[in-house]
N, C-alpha and C positions, 0 to 999 in steps of 0.2 A: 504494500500500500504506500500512496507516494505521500511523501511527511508533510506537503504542503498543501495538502487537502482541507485538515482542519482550519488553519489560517482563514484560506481562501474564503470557505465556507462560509468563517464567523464575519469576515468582509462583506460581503455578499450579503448573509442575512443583517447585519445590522445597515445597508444600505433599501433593502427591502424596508424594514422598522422604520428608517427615515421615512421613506418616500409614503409608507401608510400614517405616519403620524400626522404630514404636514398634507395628506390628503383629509384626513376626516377633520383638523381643525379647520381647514376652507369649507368643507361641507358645513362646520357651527357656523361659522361665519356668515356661510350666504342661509342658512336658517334664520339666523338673525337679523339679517338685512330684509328677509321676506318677512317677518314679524312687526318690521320697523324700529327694531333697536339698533343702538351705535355699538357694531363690535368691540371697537375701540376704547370704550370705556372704562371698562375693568383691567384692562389688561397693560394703562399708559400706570396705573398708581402702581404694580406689581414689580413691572421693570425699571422704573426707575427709583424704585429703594432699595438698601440694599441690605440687608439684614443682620446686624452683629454675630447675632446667636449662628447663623450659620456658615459665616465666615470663620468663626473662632472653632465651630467644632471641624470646617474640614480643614483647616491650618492646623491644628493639633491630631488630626488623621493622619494628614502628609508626613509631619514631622515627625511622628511615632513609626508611619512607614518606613522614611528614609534613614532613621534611628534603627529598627529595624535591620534595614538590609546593611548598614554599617556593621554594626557589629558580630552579623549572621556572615560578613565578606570575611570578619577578621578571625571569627570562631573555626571559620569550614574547614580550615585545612588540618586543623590540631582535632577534630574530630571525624566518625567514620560515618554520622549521623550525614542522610544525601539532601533533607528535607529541613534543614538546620534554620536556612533562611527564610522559607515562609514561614515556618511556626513564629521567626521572631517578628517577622512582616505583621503578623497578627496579633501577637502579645503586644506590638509594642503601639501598632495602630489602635488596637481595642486599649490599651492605657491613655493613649490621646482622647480616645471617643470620654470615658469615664472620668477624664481630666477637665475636659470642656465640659461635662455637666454637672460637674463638682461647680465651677467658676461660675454657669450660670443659675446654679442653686443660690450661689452667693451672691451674685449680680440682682438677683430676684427680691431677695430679701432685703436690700439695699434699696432698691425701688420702693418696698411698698412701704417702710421705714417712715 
């Protein structure tokens, strides 16, 4: 089996995903348009804010990722362990995810203060 199958595949279908996503929001759209609503509406206050809470938890995802794969490059070779790096890729990104909503537990409480 040729190794660049899967690749291709997962290419291919998430360009399939694209092309049905940005089909059926044109279909809400022109439903909306035949109702006489302003598509546009809901969707100008969404995009142009941009949200703390979830900047902080994927910036503490990334950084626990690449935390992660640091010190999974620096472990591999002193061990016979082959899966060494995603396990840390995951430890250390699920510590980032538990880290951001630690800060926004505290963030919260600060607010209603």
């Amino acid at each position: 089996m040729n190794p660049l199958i899967i690749p291709l595949i997962s290419v291919i279908a998430g360009l399939i995903m694209i092309v049905f996503l940005r089909y059926f929001q044109n279909m809400e759209r022109m439903s909306m348009i035949e109702k006489g609503l302003n598509p546009f509406d809901n969707q100008s206050s969404k995009r142009s804010r941009i949200s703390p809470d979830n900047t902080l938890r994927f910036g503490l995802l990334l950084v626990g990722a690449g935390l992660g794969l640091l010190i999974g490059a620096i472990i591999a070779p002193y061990t016979q362990s082959e899966g060494i790096q995603v396990a840390l890729v995951m430890i250390f990104g699920g510590a980032g995810l538990l880290l951001s909503y630690v800060i926004q537990i505290k963030n919260d409480k600060k607010s209603q203060e």
